[in-house]
N, CA, C and O atoms as a GROMACS GRO file, in nm:
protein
  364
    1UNK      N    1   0.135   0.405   1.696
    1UNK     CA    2   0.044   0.353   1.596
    1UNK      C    3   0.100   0.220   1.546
    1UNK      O    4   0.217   0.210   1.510
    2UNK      N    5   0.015   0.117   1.545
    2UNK     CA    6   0.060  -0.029   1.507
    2UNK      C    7  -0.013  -0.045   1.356
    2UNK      O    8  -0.123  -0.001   1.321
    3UNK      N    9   0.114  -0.149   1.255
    3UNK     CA   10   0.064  -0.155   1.166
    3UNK      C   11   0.034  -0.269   1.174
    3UNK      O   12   0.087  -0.334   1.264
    4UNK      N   13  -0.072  -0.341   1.074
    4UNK     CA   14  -0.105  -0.512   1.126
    4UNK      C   15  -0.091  -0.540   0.934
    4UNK      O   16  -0.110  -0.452   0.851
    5UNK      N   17  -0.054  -0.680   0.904
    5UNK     CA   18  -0.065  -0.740   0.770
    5UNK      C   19  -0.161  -0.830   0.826
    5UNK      O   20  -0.184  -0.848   0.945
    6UNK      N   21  -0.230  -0.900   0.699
    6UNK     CA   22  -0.262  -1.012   0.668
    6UNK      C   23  -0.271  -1.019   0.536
    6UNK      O   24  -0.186  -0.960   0.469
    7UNK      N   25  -0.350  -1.076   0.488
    7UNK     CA   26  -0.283  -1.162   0.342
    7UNK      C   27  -0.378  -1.068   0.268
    7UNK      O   28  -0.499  -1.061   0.289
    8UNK      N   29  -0.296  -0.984   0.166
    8UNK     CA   30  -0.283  -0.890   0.096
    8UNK      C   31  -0.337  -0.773   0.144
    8UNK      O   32  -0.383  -0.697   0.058
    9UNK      N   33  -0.341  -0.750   0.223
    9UNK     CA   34  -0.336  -0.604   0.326
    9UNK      C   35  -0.276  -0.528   0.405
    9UNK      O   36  -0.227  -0.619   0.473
   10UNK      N   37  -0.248  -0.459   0.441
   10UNK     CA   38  -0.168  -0.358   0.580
   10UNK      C   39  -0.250  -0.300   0.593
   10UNK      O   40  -0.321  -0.271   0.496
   11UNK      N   41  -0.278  -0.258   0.717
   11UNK     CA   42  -0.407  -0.166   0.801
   11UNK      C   43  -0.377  -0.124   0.939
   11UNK      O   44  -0.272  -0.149   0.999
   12UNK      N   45  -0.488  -0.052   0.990
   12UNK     CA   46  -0.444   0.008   1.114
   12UNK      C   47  -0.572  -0.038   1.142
   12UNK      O   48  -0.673  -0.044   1.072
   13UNK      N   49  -0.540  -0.081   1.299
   13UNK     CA   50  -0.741  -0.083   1.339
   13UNK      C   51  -0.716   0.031   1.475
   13UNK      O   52  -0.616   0.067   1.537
   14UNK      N   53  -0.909   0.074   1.484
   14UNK     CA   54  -0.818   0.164   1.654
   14UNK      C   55  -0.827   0.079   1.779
   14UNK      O   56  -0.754  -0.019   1.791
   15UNK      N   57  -0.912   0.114   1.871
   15UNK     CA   58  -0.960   0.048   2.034
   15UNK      C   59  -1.073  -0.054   2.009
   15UNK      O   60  -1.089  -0.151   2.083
   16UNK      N   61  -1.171  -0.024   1.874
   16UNK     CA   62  -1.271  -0.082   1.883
   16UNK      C   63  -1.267  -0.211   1.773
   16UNK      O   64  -1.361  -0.282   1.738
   17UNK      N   65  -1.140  -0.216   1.735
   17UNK     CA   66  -1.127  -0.318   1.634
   17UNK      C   67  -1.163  -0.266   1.479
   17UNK      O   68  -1.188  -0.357   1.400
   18UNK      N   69  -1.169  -0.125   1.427
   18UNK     CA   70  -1.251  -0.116   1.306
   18UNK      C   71  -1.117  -0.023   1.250
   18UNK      O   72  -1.057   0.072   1.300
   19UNK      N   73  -1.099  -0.106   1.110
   19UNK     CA   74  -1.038  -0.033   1.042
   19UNK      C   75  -1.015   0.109   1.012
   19UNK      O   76  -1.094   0.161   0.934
   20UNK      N   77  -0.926   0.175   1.057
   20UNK     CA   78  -0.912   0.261   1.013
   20UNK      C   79  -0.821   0.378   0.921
   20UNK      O   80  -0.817   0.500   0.915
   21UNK      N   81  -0.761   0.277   0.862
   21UNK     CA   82  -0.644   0.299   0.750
   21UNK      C   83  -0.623   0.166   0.688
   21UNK      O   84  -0.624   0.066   0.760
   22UNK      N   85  -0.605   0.159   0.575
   22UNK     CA   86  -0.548   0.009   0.510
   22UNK      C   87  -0.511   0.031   0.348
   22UNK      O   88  -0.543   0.117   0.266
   23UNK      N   89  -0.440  -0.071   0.342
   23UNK     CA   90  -0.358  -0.093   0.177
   23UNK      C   91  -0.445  -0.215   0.117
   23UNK      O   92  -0.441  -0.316   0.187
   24UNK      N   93  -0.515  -0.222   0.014
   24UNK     CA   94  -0.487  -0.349  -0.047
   24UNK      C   95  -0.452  -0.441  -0.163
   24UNK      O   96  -0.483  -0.406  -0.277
   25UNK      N   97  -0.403  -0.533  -0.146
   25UNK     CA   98  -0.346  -0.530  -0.300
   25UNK      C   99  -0.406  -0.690  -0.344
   25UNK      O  100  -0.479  -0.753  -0.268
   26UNK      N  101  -0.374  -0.730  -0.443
   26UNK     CA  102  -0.406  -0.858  -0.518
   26UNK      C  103  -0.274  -0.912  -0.586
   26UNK      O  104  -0.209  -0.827  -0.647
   27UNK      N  105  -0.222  -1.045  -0.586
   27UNK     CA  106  -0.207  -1.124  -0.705
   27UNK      C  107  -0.235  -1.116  -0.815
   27UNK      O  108  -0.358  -1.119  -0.828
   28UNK      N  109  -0.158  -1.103  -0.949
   28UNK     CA  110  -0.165  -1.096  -1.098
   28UNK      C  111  -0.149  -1.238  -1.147
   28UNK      O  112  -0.234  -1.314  -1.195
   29UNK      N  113  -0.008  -1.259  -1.123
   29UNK     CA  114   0.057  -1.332  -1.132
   29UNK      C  115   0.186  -1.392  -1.034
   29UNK      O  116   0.191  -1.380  -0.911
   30UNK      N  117   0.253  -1.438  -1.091
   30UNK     CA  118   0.401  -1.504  -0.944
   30UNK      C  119   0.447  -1.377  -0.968
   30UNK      O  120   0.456  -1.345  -0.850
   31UNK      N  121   0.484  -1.275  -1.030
   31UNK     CA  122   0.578  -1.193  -1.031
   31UNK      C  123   0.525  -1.030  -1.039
   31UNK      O  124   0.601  -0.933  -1.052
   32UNK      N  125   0.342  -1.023  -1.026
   32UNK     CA  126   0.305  -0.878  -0.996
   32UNK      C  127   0.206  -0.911  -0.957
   32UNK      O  128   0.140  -1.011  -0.988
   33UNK      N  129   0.171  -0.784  -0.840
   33UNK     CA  130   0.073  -0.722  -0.734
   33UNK      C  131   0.029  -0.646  -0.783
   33UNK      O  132   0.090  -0.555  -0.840
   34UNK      N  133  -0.122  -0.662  -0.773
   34UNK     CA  134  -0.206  -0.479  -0.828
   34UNK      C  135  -0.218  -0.421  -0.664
   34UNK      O  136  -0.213  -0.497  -0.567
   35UNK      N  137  -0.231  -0.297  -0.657
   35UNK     CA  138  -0.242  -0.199  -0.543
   35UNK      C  139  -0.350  -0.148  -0.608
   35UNK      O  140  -0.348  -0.074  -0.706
   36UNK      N  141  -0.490  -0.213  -0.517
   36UNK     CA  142  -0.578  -0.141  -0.556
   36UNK      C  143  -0.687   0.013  -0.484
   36UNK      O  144  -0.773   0.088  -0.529
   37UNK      N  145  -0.618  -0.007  -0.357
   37UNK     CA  146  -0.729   0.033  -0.240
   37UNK      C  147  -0.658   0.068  -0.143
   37UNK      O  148  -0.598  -0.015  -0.075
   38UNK      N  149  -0.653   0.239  -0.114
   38UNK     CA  150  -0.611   0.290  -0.028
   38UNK      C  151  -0.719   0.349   0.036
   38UNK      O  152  -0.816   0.391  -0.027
   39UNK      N  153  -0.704   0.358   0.195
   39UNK     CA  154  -0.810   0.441   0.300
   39UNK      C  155  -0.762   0.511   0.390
   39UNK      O  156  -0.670   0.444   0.439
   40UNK      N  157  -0.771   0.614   0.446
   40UNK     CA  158  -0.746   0.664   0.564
   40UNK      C  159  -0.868   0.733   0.618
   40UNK      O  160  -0.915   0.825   0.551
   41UNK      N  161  -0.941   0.691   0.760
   41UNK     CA  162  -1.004   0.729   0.775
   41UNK      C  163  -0.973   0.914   0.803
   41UNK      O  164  -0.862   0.954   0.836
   42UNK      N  165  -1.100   1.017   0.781
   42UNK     CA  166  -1.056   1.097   0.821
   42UNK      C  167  -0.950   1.209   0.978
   42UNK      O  168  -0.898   1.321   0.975
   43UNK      N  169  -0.958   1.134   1.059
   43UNK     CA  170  -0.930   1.131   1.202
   43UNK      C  171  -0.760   1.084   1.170
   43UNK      O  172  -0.687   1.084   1.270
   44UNK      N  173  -0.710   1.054   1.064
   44UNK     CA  174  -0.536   1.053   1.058
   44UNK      C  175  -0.496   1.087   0.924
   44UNK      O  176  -0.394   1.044   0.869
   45UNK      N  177  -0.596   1.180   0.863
   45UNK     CA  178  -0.556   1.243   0.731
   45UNK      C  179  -0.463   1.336   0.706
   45UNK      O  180  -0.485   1.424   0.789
   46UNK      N  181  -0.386   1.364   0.649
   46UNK     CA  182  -0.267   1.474   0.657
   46UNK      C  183  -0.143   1.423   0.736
   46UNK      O  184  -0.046   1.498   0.744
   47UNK      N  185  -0.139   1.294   0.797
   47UNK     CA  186  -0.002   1.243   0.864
   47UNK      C  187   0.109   1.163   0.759
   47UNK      O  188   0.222   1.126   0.792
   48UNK      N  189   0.060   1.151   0.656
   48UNK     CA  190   0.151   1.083   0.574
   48UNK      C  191   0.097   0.898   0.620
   48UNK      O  192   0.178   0.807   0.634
   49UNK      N  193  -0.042   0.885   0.637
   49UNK     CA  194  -0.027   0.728   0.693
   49UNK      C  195  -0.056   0.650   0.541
   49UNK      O  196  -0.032   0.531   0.522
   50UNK      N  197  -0.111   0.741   0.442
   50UNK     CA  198  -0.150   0.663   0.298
   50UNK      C  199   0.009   0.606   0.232
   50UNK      O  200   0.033   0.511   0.158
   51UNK      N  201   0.087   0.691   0.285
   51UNK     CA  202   0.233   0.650   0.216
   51UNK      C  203   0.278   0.548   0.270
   51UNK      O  204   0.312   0.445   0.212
   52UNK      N  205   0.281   0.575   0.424
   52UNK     CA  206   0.348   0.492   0.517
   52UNK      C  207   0.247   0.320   0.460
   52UNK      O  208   0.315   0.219   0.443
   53UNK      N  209   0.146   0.316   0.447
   53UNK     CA  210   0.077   0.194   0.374
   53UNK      C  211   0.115   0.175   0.208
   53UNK      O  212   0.114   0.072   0.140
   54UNK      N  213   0.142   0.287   0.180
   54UNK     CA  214   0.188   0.231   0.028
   54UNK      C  215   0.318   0.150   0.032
   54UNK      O  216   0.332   0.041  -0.024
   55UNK      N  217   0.422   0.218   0.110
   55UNK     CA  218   0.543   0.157   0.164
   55UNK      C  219   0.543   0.036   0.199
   55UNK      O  220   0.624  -0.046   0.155
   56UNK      N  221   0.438   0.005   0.294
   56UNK     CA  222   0.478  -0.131   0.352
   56UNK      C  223   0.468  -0.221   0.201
   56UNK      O  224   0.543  -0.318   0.185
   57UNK      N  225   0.392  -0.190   0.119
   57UNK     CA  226   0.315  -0.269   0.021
   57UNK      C  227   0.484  -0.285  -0.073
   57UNK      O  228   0.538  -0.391  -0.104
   58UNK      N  229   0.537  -0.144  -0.100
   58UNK     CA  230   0.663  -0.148  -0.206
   58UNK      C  231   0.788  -0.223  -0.115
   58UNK      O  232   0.906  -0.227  -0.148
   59UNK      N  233   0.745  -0.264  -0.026
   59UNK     CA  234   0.808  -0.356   0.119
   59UNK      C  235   0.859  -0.492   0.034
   59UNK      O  236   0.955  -0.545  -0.022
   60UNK      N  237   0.699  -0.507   0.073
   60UNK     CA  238   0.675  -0.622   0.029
   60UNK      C  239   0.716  -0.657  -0.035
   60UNK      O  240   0.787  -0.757  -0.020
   61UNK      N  241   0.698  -0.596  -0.155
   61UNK     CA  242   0.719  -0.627  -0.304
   61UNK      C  243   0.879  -0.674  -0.333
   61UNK      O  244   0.922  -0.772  -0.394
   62UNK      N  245   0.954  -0.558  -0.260
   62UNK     CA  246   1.093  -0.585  -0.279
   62UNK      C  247   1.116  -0.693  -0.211
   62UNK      O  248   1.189  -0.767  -0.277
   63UNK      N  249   1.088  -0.738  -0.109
   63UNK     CA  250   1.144  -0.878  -0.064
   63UNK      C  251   1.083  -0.999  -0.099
   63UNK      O  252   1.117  -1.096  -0.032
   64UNK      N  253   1.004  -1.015  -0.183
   64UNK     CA  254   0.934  -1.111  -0.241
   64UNK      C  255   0.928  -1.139  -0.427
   64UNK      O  256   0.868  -1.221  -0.496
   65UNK      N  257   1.047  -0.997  -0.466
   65UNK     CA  258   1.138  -0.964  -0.582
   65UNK      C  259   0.968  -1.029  -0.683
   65UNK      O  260   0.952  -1.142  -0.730
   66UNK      N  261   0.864  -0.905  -0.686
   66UNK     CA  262   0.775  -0.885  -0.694
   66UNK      C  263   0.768  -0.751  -0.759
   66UNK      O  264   0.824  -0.657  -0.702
   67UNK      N  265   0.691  -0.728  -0.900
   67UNK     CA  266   0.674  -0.601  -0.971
   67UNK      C  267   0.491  -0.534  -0.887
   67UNK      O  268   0.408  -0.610  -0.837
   68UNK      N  269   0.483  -0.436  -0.892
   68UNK     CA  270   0.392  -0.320  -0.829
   68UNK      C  271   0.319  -0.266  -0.969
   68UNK      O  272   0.387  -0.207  -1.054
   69UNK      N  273   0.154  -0.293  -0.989
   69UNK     CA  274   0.102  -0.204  -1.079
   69UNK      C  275  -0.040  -0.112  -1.002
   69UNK      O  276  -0.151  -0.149  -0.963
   70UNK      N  277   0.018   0.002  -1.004
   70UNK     CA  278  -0.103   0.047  -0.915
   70UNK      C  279  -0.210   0.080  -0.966
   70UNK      O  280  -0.200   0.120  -1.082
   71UNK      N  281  -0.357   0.078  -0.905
   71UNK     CA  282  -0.420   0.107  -0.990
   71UNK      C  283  -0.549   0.218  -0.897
   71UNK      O  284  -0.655   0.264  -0.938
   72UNK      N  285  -0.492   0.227  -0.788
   72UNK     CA  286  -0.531   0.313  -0.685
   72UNK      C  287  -0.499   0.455  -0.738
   72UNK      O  288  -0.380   0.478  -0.756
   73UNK      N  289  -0.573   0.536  -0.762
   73UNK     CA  290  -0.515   0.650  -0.769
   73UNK      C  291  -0.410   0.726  -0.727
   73UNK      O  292  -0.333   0.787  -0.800
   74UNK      N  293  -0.408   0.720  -0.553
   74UNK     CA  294  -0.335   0.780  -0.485
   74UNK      C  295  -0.178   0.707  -0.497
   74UNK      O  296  -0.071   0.769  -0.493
   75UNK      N  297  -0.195   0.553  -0.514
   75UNK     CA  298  -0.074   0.490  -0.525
   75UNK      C  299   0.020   0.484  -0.659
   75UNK      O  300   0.131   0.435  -0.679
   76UNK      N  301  -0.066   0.552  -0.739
   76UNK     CA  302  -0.031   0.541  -0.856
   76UNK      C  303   0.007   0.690  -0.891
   76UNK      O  304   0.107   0.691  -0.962
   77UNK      N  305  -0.044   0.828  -0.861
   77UNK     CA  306   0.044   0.943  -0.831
   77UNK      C  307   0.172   0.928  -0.739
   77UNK      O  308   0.264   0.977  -0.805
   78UNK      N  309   0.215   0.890  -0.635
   78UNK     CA  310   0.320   0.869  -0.594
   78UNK      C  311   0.429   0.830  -0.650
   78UNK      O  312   0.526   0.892  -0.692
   79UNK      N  313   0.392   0.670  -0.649
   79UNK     CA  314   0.479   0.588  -0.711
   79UNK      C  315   0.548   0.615  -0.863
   79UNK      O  316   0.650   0.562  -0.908
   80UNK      N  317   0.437   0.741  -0.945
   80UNK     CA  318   0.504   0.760  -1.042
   80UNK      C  319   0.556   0.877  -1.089
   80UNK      O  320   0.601   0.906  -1.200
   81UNK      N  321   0.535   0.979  -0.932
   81UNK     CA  322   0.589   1.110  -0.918
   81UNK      C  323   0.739   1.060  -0.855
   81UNK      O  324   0.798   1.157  -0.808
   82UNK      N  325   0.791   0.976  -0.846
   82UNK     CA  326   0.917   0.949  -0.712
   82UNK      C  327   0.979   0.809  -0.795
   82UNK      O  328   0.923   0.706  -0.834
   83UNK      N  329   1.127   0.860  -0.800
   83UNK     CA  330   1.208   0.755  -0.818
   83UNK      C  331   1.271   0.667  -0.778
   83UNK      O  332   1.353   0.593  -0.833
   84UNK      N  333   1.213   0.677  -0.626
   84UNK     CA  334   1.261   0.564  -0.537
   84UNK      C  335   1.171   0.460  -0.548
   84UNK      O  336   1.214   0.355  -0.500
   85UNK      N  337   1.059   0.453  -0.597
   85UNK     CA  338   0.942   0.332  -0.674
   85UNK      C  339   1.016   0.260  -0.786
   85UNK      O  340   0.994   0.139  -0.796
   86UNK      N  341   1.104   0.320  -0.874
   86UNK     CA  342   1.070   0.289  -1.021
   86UNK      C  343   1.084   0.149  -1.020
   86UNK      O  344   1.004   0.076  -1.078
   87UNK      N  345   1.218   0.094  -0.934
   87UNK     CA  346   1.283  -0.047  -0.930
   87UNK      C  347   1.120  -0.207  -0.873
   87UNK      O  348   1.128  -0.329  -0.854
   88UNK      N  349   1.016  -0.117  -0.867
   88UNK     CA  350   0.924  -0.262  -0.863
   88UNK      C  351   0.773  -0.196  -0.909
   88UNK      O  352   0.666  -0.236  -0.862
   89UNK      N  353   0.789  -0.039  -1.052
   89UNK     CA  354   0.699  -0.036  -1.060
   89UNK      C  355   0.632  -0.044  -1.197
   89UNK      O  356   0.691   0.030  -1.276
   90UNK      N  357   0.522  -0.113  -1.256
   90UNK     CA  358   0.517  -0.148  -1.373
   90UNK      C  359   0.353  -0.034  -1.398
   90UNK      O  360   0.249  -0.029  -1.331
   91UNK      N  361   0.397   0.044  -1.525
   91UNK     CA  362   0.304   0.127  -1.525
   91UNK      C  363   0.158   0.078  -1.623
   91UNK      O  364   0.060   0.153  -1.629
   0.00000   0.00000   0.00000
């Protein structure tokens, strides 16, 4: 499974080019990202791919020494069930 970025996204596409998993986030400011929009289509639900996209996003964040406010539901139970988030996450 390949992950692809472009500018403020991570996604998966399949054979036919159509999204079928993706992260997306926005610009606040120089120093925070909102995470607004998580998807997985049903056909890779239950693999852990919503995390594996939240990840790339708390990726990001850390190497671009960038704060995380989620506002995705799903990203925003995680990130504030788990203490390996806390260091880029602003609630």
């Amino acid at each position: 499974m390949k992950f692809e970025s472009n500018q403020n996204r991570f996604y998966i596409s399949n054979n036919n080019n159509e999204t079928i998993a993706e992260v997306t986030f926005k610009p606040v400011n120089e120093n925070t990202i909102i995470l607004y929009h998580t998807f997985v289509d049903i056909s890779l639900r239950g693999q852990g791919i919503a995390k594996i996209l939240v990840d790339k996003v708390v990726d990001y964040a850390r190497l671009n020494n960038l704060k995380i406010k989620p506002t995705c539901s799903y990203a925003l139970k995680i990130m504030t069930h788990s203490s390996s988030y806390q260091d880029v996450l602003i609630n």
